[in-house]
C-alpha positions in Angstrom: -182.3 -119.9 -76.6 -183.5 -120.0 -80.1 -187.2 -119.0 -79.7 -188.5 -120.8 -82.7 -187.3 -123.6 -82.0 -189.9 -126.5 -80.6 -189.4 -128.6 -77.7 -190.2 -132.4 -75.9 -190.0 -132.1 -72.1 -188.5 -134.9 -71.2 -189.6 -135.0 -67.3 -186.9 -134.6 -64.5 -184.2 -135.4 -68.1 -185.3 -138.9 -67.5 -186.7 -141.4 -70.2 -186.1 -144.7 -71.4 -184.3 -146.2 -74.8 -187.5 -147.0 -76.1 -189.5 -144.0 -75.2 -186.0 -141.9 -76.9 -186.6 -143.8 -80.2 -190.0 -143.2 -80.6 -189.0 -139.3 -80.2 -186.5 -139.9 -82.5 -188.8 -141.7 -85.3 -191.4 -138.9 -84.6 -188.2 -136.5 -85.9 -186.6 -138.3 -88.7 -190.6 -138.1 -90.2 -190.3 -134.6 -89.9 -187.0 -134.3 -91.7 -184.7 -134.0 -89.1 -181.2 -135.3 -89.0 -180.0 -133.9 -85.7 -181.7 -133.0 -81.9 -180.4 -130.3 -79.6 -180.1 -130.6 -75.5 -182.0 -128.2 -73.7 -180.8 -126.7 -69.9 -183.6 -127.6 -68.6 -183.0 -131.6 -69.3 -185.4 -131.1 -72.5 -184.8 -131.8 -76.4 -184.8 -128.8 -78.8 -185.8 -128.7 -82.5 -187.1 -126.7 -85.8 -190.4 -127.9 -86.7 -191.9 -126.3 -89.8 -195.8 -126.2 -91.3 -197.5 -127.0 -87.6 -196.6 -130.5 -87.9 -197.1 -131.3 -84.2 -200.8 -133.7 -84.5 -199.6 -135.2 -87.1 -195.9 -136.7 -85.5 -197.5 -136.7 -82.1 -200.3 -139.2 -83.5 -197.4 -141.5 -84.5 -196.1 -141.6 -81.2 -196.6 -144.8 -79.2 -195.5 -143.2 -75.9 -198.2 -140.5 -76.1 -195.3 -137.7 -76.3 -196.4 -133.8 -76.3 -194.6 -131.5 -78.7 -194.8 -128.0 -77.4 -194.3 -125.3 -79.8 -194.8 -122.1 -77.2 -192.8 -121.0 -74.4 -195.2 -121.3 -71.3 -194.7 -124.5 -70.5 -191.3 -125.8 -68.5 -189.7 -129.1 -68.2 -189.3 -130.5 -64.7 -185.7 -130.3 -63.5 -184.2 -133.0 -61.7 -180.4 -134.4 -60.3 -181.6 -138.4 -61.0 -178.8 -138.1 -63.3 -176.0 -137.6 -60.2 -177.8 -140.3 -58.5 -175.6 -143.5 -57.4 -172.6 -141.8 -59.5 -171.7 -138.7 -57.2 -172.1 -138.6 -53.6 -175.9 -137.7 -52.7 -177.9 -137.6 -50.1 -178.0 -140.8 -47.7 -181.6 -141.1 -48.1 -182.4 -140.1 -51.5 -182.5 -142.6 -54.4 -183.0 -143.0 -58.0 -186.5 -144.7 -57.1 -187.4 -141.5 -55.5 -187.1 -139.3 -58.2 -188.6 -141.5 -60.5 -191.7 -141.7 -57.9 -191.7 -138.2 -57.3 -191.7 -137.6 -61.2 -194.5 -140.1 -62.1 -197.0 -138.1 -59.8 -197.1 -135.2 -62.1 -199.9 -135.5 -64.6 -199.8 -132.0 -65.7 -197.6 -129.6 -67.5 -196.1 -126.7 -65.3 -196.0 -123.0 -66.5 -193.5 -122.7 -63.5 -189.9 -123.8 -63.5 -189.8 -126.9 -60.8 -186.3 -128.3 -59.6 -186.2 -131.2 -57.6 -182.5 -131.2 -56.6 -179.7 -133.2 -54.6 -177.6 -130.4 -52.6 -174.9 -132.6 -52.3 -174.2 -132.6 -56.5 -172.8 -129.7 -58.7 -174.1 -130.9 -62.0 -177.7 -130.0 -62.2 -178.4 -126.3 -60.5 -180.7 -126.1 -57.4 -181.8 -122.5 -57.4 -182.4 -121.9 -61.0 -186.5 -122.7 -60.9 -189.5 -120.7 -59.3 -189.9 -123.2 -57.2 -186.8 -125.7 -56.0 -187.4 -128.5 -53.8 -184.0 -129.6 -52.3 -183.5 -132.8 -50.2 -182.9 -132.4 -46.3 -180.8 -134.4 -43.8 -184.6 -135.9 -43.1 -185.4 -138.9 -44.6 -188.4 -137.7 -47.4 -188.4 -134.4 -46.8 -187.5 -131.4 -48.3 -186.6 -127.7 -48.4 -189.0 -125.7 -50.8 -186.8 -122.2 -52.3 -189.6 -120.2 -53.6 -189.0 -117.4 -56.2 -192.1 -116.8 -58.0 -192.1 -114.8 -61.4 -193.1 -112.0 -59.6 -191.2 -111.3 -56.6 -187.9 -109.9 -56.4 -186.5 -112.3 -53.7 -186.5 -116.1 -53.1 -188.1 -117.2 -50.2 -187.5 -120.4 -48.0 -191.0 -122.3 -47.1 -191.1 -122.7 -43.4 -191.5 -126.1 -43.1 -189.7 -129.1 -44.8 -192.0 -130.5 -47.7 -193.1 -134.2 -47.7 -191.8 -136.4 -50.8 -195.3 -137.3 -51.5 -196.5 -133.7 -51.1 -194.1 -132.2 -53.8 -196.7 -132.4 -56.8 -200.2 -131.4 -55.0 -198.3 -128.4 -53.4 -196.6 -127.5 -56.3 -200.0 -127.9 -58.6 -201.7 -126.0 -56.4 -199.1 -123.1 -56.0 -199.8 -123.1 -60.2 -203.5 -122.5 -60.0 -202.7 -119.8 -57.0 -199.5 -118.2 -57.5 -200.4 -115.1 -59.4 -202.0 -113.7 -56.3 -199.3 -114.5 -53.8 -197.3 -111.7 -52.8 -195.0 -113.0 -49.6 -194.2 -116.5 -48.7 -196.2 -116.0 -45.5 -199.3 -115.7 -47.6 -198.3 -118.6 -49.7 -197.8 -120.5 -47.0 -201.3 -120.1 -45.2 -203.2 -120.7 -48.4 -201.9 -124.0 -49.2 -202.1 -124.5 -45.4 -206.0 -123.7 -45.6 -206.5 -125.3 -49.3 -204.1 -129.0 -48.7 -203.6 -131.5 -46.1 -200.0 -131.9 -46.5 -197.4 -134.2 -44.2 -195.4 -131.4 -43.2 -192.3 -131.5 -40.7 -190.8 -128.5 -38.7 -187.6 -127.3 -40.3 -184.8 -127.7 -37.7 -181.8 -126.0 -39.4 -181.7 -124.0 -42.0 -180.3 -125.1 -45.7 -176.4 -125.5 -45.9 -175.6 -126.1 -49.4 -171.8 -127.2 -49.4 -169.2 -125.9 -52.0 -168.5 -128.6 -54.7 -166.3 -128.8 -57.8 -167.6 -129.7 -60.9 -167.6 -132.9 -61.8 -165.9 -134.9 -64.8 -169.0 -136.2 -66.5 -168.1 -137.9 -69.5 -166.3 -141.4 -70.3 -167.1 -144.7 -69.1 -166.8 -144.7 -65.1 -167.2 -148.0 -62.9 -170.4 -147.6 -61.0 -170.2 -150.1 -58.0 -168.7 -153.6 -58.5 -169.9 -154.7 -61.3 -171.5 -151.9 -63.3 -170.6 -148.6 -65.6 -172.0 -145.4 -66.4 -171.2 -143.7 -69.4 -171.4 -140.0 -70.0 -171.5 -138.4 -74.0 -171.0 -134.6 -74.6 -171.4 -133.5 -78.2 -169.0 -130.3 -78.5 -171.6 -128.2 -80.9 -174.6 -129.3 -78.8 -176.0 -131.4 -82.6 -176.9 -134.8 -81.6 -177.2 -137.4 -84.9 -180.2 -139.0 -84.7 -178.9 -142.0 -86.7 -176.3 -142.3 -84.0 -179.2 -141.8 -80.8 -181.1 -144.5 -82.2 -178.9 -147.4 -83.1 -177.4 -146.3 -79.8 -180.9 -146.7 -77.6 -181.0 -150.0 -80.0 -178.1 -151.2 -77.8 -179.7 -150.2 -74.5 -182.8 -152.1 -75.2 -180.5 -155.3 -76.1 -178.7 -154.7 -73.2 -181.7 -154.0 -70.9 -180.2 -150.8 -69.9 -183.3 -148.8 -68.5 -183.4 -145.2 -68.6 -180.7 -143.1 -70.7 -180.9 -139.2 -68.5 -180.2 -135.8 -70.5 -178.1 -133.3 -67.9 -178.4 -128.8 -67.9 -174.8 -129.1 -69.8 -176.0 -130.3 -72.8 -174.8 -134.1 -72.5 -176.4 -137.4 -71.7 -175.5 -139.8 -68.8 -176.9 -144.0 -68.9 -176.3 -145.5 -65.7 -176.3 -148.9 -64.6 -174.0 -150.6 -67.6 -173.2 -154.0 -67.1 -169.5 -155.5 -66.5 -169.7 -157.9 -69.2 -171.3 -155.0 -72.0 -168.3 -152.6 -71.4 -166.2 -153.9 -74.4 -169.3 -154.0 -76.7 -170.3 -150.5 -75.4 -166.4 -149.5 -76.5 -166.6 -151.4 -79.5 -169.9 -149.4 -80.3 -168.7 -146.2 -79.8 -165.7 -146.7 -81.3 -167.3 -147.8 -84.7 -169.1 -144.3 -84.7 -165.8 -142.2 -83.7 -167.4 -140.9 -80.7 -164.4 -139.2 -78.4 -165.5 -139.6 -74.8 -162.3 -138.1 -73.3 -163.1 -133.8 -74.6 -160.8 -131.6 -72.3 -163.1 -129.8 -69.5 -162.2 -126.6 -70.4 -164.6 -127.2 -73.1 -166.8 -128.9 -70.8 -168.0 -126.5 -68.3 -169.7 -123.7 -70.8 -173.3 -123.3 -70.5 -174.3 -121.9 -73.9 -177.9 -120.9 -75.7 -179.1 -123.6 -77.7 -177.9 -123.1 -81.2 -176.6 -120.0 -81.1 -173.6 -119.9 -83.7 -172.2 -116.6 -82.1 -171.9 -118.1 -78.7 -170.6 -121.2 -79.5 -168.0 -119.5 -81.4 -167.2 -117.2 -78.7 -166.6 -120.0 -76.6 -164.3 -121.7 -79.1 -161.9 -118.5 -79.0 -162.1 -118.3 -75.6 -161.6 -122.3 -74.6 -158.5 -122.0 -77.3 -157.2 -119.0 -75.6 -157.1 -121.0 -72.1 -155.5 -124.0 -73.8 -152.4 -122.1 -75.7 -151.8 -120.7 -72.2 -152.1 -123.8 -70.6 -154.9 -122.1 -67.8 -156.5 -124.7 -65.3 -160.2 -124.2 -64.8 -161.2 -127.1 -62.6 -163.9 -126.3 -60.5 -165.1 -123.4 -62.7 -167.8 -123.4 -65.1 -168.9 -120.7 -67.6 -172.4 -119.3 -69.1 -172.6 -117.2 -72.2 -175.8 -114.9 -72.2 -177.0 -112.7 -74.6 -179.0 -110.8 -72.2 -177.3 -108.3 -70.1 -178.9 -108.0 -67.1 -180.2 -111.8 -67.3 -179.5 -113.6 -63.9 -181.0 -117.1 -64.3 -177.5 -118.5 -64.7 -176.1 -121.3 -62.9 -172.2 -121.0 -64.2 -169.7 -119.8 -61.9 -169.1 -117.0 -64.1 -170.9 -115.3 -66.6 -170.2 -113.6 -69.5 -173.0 -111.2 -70.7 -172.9 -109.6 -74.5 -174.7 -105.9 -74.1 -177.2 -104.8 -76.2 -175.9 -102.0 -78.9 -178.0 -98.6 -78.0 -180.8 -98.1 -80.2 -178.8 -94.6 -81.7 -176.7 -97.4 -83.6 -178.6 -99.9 -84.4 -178.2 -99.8 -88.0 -174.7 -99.7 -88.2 -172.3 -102.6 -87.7 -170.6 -101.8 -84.0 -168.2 -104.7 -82.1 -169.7 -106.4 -79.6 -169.4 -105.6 -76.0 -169.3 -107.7 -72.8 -169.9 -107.5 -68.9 -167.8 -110.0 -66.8 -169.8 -111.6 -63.8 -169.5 -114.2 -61.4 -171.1 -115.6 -58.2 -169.9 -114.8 -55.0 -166.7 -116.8 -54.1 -167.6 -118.5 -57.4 -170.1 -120.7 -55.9 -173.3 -120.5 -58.2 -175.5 -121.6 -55.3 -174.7 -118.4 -53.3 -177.2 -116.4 -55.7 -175.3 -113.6 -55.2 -173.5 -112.0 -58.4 -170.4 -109.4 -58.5 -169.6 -107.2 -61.2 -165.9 -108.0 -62.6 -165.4 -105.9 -65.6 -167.9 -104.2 -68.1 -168.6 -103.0 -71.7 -164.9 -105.4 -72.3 -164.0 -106.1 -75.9 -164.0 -109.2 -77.2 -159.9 -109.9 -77.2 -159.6 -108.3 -73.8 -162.0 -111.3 -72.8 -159.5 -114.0 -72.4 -157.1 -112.3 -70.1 -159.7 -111.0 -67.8 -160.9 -114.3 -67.7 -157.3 -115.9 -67.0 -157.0 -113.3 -64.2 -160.6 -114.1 -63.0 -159.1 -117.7 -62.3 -156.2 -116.8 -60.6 -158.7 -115.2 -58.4 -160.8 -118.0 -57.9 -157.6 -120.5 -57.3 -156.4 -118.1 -54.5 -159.5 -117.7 -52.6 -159.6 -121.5 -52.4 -157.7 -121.3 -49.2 -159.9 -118.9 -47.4 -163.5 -119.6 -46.0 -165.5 -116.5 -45.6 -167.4 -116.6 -42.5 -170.1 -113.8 -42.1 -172.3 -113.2 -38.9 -174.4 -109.9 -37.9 -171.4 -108.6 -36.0 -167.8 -109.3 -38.0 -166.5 -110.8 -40.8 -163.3 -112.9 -40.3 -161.3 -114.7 -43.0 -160.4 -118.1 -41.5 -157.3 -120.3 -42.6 -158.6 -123.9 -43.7 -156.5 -127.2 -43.2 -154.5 -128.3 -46.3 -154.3 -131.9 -46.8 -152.2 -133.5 -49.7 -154.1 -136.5 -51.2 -153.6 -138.0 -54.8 -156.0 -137.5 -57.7 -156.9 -139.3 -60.7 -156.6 -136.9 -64.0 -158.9 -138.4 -66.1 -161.8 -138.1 -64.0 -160.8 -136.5 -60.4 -161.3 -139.4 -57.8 -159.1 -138.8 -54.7 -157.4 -141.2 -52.9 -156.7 -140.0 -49.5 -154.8 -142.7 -47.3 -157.0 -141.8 -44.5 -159.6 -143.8 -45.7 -157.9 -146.2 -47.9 -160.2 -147.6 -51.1 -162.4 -150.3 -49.9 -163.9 -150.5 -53.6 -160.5 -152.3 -54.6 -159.7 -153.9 -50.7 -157.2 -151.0 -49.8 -157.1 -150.6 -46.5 -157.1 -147.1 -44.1 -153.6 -145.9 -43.6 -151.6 -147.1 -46.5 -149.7 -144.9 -48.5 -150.1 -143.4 -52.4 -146.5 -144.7 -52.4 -147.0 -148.1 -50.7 -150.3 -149.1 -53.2 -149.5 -152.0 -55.5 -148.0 -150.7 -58.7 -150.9 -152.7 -60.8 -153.5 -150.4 -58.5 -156.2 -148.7 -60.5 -158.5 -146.1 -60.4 -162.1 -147.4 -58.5 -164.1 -145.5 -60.6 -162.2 -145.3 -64.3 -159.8 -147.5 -63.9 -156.7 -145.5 -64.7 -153.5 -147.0 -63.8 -151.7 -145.3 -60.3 -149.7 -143.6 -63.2 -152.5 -142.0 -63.8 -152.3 -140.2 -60.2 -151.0 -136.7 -58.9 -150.5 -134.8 -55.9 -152.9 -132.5 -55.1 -153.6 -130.4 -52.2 -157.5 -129.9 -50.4 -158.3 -127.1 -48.4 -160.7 -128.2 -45.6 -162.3 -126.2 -42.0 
């Protein structure tokens, strides 16, 4: 990320219309045209001549702008909530409660995460609080600046606890050297609502999603996700549009790690005036997801560029990458990541630094390319930049054959295990399966009837693509 650039943490990547376009009159007084997403759910920008008191003593919402780089956003998966499948407990409400009891600003990265959702990373902060089969209570991955290794709390973490155990591990956490220690201070320093962990975290492999479009969202409601190619969001555009949220009391608009923004909870009857809306301002809402899954530095012309060759390479080759995702890093060595696989650029050696040398780059991904392993193997290193795109076609053949397979480890053997394959039928546009098994009670189909047998005016329950729409696909399952 662009060091100079300033930044409004935008809590958990939740705000409202209103509270968006008093951010956004704060930054057309400063001269600004455009807003960058951040991947931690926050809004980037260049700010010249310490104007900070000034536009924050125009703001009606009280909104910080913090110019320095100690300070971190709160990261949060509100934005999955009631539009992927989440925990059976765990609601919007909750993160929004959750959220409200910080009154500070954290030097250490916090996630508050869904483990059942693929869009917003669980193990990227210092300390990531992830929800538990237990109703309010969560699992606490600690991984503080200074230790090698992340650590798993002992004890599931009460809702209500989150922000006094995580403001006190702020004030503390400089002298904690093992999670034992860290766990008898705030034993000795808190009364907390603690509950004995039962079983340990399972996190279980997801795809990732299709998050852009307008999606059905229940009955009788939408969401609608926006993803802006080059990561430069018109300010013009972000305030006439939180103009129509306020008119059509939409509540909270929520800013996702992938550089987008999701607004949940659209109503039936707005859908052809949020169409007509978008429409008049030429915004596509149906970009390809090769081009969806990068996870880029914020403007960095190099990267995006890089990721333009490479997304162009996979399309003239006609390459799937469903399930995959990508992160560009200009730090070899870097592993805060949460793509599937990385692509690193090495630093030239200091012999040659003032002569003009090609760019080099290591080839990484997670093991069995599930980001949430936290595990990283080497692929290729010091690669050119035209050797990139075959290594990476090759690096997806790899991932689409180990699909099949489950790796099972224990402290004797390893066995590869053959999974069940199960041929269901899957919406293109945005990925929804319909499996027979269950039927679609969303549009009164019941269990047991065919793909073949649906009604030939059947849509999709979520974007309402026509059964046209549908192919045959095949899921691996245990």
């Amino acid at each position: 990320m662009n060091d100079d650039l300033h930044r409004i943490l935008i809590k958990g990547g939740v705000t409202s219309p209103g509270e968006l376009k008093d951010i956004i009159t704060m930054l057309e007084t400063a001269g600004l045209t455009e807003v960058y997403f951040g991947s931690r759910q926050d809004l980037l920008f260049p700010l010249k001549d310490n104007k900070e008191e000034q536009l924050e003593s125009i703001s009606k919402f009280n909104t910080d702008i913090i110019g320095e780089r100690s300070y971190q956003n709160i990261v949060s998966s509100y934005v999955c909530a009631d539009i992927f499948d989440m925990t059976y407990w765990l609601k919007g409400s909750t993160y929004l409660y959750i959220l409200e009891g910080f009154d500070y600003l954290p030097e250490l990265k916090i996630n508050i995460t869904d483990p059942k959702q693929r869009l917003v990373p669980i193990f990227s902060g210092n300390l990531n609080f992830i929800a538990s089969e237990n109703e309010d209570y969560w699992y606490l991955n600690v991984k503080l600046p200074h230790w090698e290794k992340a650590a798993y709390y002992p004890v599931l973490v009460y809702s209500w606890d989150i922000n006094s155990i995580s403001k006190t591990i702020e004030n503390i956490y400089d002298d904690i050297q093992d999670i034992d220690e860290l766990f008898f201070v705030l034993n000795k320093n808190l009364n907390t609502n603690n509950k004995t962990m039962e079983n340990e975290l399972e996190v279980p492999y997801l795809t990732f999603p299709y998050y852009e479009g307008v999606n059905r969202m229940g009955l009788d409601q939408f969401w609608l996700g926006l993803y802006w190619r080059n990561n430069r969001y018109d300010l013009s555009f972000l305030k006439e549009f939180c103009g129509f949220c306020l008119d059509n009391s939409i509540g909270k608009i929520c800013i996702t790690p992938w550089k987008s923004f999701i607004v949940k909870g659209i109503k039936k009857q707005c859908r052809q005036d949020l169409e007509k809306f978008l429409g008049q301002w030429g915004i596509n809402i149906r970009h390809s997801q090769l081009e969806m899954n990068w996870h880029l530095p914020v403007d960095d012309a190099e990267a995006l560029e890089l990721k333009k060759f490479l997304v162009l390479s996979f399309d003239q080759n006609d390459i799937s990458t469903y399930g995959l995702t990508f992160g560009l890093s200009n730090e070899a060595g870097k592993r805060s990541h949460f793509a599937s696989v990385i692509i690193e650029k090495n630093t030239p050696p200091k012999l040659v630094k003032d002569f003009a040398i090609r760019p080099t780059y290591n080839v990484l991904h997670f093991k069995n390319f599930d980001p949430n392993t936290q595990s990283y193997e080497a692929y290729a290193h010091d690669v050119d930049k035209i050797e990139l795109p075959g290594l990476l076609m090759e690096l997806s053949k790899k991932y689409f054959k180990q699909l099949g397979r489950v790796e099972i480890k224990s402290e004797e053997k390893t066995n590869d295990v053959d999974v069940l394959i199960k041929e269901v039928y899957q919406c293109s546009s945005c990925f929804t399966v319909y499996d027979d098994e269950f039927g679609d009670e969303k549009s009164n189909i019941s269990k047991g009837i065919a793909f073949k047998d649906l009604p030939d005016n059947y849509l999709c329950p979520v974007c309402e693509a026509p059964k046209s729409n549908f192919e045959k696909k095949e899921l691996q399952f245990s």
